[in-house]
C-alpha positions as CSV (number, residue, x, y, z in Angstrom):
1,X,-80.1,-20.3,-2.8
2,X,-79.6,-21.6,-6.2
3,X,-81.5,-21.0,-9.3
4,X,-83.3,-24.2,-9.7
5,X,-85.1,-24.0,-6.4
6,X,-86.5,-20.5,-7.0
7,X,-88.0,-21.8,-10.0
8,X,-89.4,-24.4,-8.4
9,X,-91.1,-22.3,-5.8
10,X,-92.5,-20.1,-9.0
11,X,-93.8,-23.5,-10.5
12,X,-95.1,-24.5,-7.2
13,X,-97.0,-21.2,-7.0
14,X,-98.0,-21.3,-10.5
15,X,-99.6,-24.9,-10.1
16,X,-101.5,-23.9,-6.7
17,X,-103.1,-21.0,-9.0
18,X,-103.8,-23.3,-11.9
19,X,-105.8,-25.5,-9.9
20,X,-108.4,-22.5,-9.4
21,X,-108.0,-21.9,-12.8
22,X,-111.0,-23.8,-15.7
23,X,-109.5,-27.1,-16.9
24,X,-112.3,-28.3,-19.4
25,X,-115.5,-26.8,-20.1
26,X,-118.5,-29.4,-20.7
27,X,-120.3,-27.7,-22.8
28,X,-123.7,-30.0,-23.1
29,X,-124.2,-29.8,-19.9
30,X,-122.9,-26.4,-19.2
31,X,-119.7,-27.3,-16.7
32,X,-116.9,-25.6,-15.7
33,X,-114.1,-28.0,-13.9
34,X,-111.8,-27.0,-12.2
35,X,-109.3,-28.4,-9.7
36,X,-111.1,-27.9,-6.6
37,X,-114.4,-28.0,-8.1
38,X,-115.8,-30.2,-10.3
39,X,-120.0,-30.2,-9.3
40,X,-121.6,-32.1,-11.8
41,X,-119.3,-34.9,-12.5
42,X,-117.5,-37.5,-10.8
43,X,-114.0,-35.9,-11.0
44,X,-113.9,-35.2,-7.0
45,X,-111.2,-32.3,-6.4
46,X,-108.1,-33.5,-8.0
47,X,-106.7,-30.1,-6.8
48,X,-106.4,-30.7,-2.9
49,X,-104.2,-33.5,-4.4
50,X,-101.9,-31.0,-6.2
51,X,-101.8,-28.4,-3.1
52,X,-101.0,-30.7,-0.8
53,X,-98.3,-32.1,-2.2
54,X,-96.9,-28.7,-3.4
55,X,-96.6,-27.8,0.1
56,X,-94.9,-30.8,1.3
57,X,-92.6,-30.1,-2.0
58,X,-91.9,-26.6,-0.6
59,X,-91.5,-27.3,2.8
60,X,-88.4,-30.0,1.9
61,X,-86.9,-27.6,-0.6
62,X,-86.5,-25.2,2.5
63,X,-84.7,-28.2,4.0
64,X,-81.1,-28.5,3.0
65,X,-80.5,-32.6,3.8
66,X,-79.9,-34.8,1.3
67,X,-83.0,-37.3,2.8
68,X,-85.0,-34.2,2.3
69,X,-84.0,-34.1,-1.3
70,X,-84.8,-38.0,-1.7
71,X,-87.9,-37.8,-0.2
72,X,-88.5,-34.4,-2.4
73,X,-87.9,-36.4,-5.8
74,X,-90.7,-38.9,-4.6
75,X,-93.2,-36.0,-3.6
76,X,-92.7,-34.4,-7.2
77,X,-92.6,-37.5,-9.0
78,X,-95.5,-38.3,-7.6
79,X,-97.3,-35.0,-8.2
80,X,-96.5,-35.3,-11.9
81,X,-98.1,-39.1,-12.4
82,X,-101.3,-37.2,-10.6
83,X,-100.9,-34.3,-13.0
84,X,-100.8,-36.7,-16.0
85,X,-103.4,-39.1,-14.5
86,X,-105.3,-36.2,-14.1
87,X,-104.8,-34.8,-17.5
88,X,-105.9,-38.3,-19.0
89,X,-109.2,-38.6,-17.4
90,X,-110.5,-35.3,-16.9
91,X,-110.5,-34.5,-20.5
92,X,-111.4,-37.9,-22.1
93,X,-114.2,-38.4,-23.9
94,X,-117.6,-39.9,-23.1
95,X,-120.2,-41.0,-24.9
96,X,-118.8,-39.1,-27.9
97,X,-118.9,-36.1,-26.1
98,X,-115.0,-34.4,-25.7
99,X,-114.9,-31.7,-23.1
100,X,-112.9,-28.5,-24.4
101,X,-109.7,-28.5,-22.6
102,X,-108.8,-25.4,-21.1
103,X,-105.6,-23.5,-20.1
104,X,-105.1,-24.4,-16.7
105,X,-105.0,-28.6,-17.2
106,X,-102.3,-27.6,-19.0
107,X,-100.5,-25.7,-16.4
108,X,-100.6,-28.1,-13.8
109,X,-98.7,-30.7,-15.9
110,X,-96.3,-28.2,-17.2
111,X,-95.5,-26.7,-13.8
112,X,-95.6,-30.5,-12.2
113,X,-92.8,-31.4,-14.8
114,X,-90.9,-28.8,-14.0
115,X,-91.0,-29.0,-10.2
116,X,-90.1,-32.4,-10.9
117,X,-87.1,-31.3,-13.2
118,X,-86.0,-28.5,-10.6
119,X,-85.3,-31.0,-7.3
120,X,-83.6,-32.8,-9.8
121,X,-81.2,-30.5,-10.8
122,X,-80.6,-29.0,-7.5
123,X,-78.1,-29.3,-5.1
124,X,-77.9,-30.7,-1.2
125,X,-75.4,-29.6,1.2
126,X,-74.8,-32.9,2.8
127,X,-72.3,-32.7,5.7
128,X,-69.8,-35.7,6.0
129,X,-68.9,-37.0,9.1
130,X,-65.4,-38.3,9.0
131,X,-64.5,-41.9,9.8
132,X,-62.7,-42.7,12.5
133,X,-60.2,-45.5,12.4
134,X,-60.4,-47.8,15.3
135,X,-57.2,-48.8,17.2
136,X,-56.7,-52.5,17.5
């Protein structure tokens, strides 16, 4: 096992903790969101999202294909455009009102980006068939 899948399992198991982990604080109205709850706002749970997705990410690093791999980059891609979308709108400001970002919103897009950056960098044993000449 190579080193670039072993830290992408860590930053897969550090982004399923970060979703349980505060990501702002409203302080007027006294909230506390997190990734898989967010009662008092219209956030839904942006975390199921992330945990999902991690563990289709680690179930295909497990996989040693190359169509694994593919399909891995497009998992992890897309778990980083939720990461940033999620980073965008949960701690945007209404009404004049900024929520305090907190730790954990940070996490998830840091250890998104680098399970994104890990399947990149890693390498699939493909198997080649060889070709067989046909006789005229």
């Amino acid at each position: 096992m190579q080193i670039m899948k072993w830290i992408g399992v860590i930053a897969a198991i550090v982004l399923v903790a970060a979703c349980f982990l505060p990501w702002v604080v409203i302080e007027s109205k006294d909230i506390v969101v997190t990734g898989v709850e967010s009662t008092g706002t219209a956030f839904g749970k942006p975390g199921y999202f992330h945990i999902f997705f991690t563990g289709l990410y680690l179930l295909l690093v497990w996989i040693n294909r190359l169509w694994s791999k593919r399909v891995n980059i497009f998992v992890s891609g897309f778990n980083v455009a939720w990461a940033v979308r999620n980073f965008m709108i949960i701690s945007i400001c209404y009404g004049g009102e900024c929520p305090v970002k907190q730790a954990g919103l940070y996490i998830v897009l840091i250890s998104s980006i680098v399970m994104l950056i890990s399947v990149l960098f890693s390498d699939a044993a493909v198997k080649e068939k060889p070709i067989q000449e046909s006789q005229p």
